[in-house]
C-alpha positions as a Markdown table, in Angstrom:
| # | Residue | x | y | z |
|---|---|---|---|---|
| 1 | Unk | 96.5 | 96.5 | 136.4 |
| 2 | Unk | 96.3 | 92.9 | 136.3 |
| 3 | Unk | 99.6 | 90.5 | 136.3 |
| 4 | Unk | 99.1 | 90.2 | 132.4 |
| 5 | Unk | 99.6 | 93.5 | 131.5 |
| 6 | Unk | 102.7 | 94.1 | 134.0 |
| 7 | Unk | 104.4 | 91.2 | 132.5 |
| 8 | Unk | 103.8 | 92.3 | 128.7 |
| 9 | Unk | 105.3 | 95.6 | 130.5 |
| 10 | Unk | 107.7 | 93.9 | 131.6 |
| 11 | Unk | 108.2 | 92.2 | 128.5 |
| 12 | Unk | 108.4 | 95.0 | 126.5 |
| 13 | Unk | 107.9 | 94.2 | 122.8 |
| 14 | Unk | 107.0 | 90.5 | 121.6 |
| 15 | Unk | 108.6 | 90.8 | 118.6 |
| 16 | Unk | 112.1 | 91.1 | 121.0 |
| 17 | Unk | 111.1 | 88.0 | 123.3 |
| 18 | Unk | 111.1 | 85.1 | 120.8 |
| 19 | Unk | 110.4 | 82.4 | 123.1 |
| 20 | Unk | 107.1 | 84.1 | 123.5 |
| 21 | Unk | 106.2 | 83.8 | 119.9 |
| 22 | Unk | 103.9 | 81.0 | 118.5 |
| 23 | Unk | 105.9 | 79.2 | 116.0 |
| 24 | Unk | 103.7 | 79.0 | 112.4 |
| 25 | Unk | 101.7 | 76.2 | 111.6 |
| 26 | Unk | 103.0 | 73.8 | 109.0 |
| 27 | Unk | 99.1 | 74.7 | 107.9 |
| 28 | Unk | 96.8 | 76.8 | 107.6 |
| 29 | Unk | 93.6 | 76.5 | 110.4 |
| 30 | Unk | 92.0 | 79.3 | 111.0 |
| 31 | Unk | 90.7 | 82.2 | 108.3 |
| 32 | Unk | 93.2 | 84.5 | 108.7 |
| 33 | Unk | 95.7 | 81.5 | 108.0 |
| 34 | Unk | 93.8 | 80.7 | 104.5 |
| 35 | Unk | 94.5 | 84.5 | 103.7 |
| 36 | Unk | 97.5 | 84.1 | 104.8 |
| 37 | Unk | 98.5 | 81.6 | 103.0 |
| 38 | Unk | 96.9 | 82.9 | 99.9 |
| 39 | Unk | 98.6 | 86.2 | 100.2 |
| 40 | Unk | 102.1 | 84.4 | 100.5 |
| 41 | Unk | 101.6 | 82.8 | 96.8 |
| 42 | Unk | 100.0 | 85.8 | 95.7 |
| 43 | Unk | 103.3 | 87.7 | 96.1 |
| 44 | Unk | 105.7 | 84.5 | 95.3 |
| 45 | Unk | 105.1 | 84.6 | 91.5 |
| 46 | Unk | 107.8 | 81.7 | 91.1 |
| 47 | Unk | 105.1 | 79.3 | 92.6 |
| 48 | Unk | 102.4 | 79.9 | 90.0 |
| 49 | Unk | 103.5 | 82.0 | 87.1 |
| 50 | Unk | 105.0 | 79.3 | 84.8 |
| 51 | Unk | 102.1 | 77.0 | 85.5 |
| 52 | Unk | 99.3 | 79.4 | 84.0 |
| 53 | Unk | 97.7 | 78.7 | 80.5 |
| 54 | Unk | 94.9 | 80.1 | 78.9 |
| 55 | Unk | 92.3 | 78.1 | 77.2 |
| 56 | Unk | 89.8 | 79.8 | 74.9 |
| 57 | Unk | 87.4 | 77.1 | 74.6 |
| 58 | Unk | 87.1 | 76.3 | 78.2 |
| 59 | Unk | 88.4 | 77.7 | 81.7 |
| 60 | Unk | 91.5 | 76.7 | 82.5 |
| 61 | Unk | 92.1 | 75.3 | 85.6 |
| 62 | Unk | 95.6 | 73.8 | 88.1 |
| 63 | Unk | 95.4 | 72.4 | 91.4 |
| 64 | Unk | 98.4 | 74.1 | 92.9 |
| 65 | Unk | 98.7 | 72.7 | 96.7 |
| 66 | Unk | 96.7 | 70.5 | 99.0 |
| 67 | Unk | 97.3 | 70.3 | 102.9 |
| 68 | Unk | 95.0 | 68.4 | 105.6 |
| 69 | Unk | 91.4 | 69.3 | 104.4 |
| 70 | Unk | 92.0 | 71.9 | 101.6 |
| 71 | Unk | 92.7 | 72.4 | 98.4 |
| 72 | Unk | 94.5 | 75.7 | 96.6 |
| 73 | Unk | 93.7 | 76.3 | 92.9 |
| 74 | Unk | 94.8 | 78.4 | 89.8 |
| 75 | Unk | 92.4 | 79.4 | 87.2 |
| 76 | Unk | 92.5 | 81.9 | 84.2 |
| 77 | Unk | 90.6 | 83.3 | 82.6 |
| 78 | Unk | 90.0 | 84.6 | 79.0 |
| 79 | Unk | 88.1 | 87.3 | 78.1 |
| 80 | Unk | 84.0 | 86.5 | 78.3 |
| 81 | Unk | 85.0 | 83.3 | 80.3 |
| 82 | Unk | 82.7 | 83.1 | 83.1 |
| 83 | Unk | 82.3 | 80.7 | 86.0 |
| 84 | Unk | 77.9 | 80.6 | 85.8 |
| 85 | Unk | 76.0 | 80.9 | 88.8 |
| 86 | Unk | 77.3 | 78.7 | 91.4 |
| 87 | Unk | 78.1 | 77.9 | 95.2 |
| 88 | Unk | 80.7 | 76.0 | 96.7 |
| 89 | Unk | 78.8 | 73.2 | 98.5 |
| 90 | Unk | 79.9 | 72.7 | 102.2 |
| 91 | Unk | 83.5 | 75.0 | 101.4 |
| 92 | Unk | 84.8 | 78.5 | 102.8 |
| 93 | Unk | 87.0 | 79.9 | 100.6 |
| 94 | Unk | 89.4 | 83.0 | 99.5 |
| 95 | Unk | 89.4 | 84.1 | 96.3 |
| 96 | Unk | 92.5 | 86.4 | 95.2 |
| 97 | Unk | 92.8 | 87.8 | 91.9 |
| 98 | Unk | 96.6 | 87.3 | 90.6 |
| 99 | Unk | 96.4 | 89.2 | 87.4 |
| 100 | Unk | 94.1 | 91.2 | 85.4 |
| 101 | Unk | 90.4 | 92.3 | 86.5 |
| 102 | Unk | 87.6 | 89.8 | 87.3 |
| 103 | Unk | 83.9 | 90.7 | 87.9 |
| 104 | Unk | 82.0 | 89.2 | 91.0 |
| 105 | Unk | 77.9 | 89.2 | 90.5 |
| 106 | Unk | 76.0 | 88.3 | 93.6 |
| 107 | Unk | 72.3 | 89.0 | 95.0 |
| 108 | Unk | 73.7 | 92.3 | 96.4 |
| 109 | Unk | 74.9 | 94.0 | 93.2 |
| 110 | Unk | 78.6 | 94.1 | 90.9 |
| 111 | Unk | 82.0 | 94.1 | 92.1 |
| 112 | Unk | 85.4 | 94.6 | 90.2 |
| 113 | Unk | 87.8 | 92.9 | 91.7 |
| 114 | Unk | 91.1 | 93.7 | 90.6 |
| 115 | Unk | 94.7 | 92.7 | 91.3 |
| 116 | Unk | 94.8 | 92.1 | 95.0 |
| 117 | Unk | 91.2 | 91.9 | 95.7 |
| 118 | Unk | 90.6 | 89.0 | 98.2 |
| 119 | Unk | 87.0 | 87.5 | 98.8 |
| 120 | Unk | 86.9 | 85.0 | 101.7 |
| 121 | Unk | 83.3 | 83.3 | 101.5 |
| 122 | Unk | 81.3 | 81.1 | 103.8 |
| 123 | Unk | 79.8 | 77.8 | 102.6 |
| 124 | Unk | 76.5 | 78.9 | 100.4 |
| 125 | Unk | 77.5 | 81.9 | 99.4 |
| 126 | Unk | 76.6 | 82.0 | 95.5 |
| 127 | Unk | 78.2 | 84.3 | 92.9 |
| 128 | Unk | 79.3 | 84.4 | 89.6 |
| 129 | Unk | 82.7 | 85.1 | 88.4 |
| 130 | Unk | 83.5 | 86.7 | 84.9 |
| 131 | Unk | 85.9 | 88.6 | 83.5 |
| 132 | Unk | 84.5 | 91.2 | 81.6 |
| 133 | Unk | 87.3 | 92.7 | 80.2 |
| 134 | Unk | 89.5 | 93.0 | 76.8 |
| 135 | Unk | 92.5 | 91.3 | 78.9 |
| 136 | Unk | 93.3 | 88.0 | 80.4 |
| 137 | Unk | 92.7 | 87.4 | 84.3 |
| 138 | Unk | 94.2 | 85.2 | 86.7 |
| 139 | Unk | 93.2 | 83.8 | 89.8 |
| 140 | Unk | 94.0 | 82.3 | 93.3 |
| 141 | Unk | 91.0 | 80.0 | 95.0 |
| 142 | Unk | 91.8 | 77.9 | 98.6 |
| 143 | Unk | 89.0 | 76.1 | 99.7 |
| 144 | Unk | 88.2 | 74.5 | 103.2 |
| 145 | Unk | 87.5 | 71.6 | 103.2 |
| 146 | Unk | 88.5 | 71.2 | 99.9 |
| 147 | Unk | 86.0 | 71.2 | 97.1 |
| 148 | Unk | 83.9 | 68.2 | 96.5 |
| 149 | Unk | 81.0 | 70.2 | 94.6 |
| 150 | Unk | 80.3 | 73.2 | 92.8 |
| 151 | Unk | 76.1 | 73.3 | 92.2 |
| 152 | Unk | 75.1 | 75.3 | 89.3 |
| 153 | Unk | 72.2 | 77.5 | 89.8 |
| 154 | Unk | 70.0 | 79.4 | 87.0 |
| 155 | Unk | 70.2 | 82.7 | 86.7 |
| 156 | Unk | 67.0 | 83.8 | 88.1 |
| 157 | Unk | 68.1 | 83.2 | 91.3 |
| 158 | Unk | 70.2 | 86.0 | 91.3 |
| 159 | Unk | 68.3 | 89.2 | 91.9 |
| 160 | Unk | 69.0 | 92.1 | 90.2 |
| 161 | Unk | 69.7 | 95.0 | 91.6 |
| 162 | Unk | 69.6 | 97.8 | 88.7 |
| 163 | Unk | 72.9 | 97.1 | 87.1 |
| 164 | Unk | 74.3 | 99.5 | 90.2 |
| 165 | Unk | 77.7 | 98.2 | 90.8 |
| 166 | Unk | 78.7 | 97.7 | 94.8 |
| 167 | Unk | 81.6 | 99.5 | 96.0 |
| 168 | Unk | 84.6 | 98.9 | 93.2 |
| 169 | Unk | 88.5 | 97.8 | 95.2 |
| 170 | Unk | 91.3 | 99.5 | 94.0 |
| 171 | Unk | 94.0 | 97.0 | 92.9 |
| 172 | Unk | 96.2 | 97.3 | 96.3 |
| 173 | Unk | 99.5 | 96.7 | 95.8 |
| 174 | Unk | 100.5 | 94.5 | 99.2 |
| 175 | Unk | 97.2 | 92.5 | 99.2 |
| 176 | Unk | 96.2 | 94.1 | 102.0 |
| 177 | Unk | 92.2 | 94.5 | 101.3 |
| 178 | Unk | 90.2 | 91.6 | 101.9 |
| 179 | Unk | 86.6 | 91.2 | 102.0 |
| 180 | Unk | 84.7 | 88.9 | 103.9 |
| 181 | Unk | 81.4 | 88.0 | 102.8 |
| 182 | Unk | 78.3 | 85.6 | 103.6 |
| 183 | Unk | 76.2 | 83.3 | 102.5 |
């Protein structure tokens, strides 16, 4: 055993020895921080909930928070409302779906994402997001660095795949399912 491991021994739990613990950042750095941050409005509806307003002529959109090189966003969506085929530029970003049921179309097939769902995306990654059903949607976006462009592609650049839908998430209750995906 090396002198690490006898002193978390001798330790005992970290949660007990608070001098040990890293205090949190004021913000977010790392990927797991942007979920983490994303999460923590997610389930504080007092930071969001009043601000939402849907818009059926065009989406609707809020910037919520900013913080040294990002940006976090609201957006609603009606029914049939639909981002188009787009990719984020030079941003990451974690998409979390507030309320309702969105669809996510990329080159590898259909997802339903539903209450819960998180996407965290590297820079070039290009979907489309709609939602398809009969009942509003809302949705959480924080972007790193923050968004400075959002190019439109055509269509034909996404591939079809048959119309088979990928693996569908079940709407988890404690945003605990996240996906991470590439360009």
């Amino acid at each position: 055993m090396n002198s690490s491991d006898n002193d978390l021994q001798i330790a005992g739990d970290i949660l007990e020895v608070q001098h040990l613990l890293q205090p949190p950042r004021e913000h977010p750095a790392t990927v797991a921080e942007f979920v983490g941050l994303a999460r923590s409005i997610a389930a504080d509806r007092s930071q969001w909930e009043h601000l939402v307003e849907y818009d059926a002529t065009t989406r609707w959109y809020h910037r919520l928070r900013t913080g040294p090189g990002y940006e976090v966003w609201l957006l609603s969506w009606v029914p049939g409302q639909g981002s188009g085929l787009h990719d984020h530029g030079r941003s990451s970003g974690v998409l979390t779906v507030l309320e309702g049921t969105l669809t996510e179309r990329t080159e590898r097939g259909t997802r339903a994402l539903g209450a819960g769902a998180q996407r965290v995306f590297a820079p070039g990654y290009v979907h489309e997001v709609v939602n398809d059903t009969l009942e509003p949607a809302v949705s959480l976006h924080v972007y790193y660095p923050g968004l400075t462009e959002m190019p439109m592609l055509p269509q034909s650049q996404l591939r079809s795949t048959g119309g088979t839908p990928m693996a569908c998430t079940a709407a988890p209750a404690a945003y605990d399912e996240v996906d991470v995906v590439t360009a």
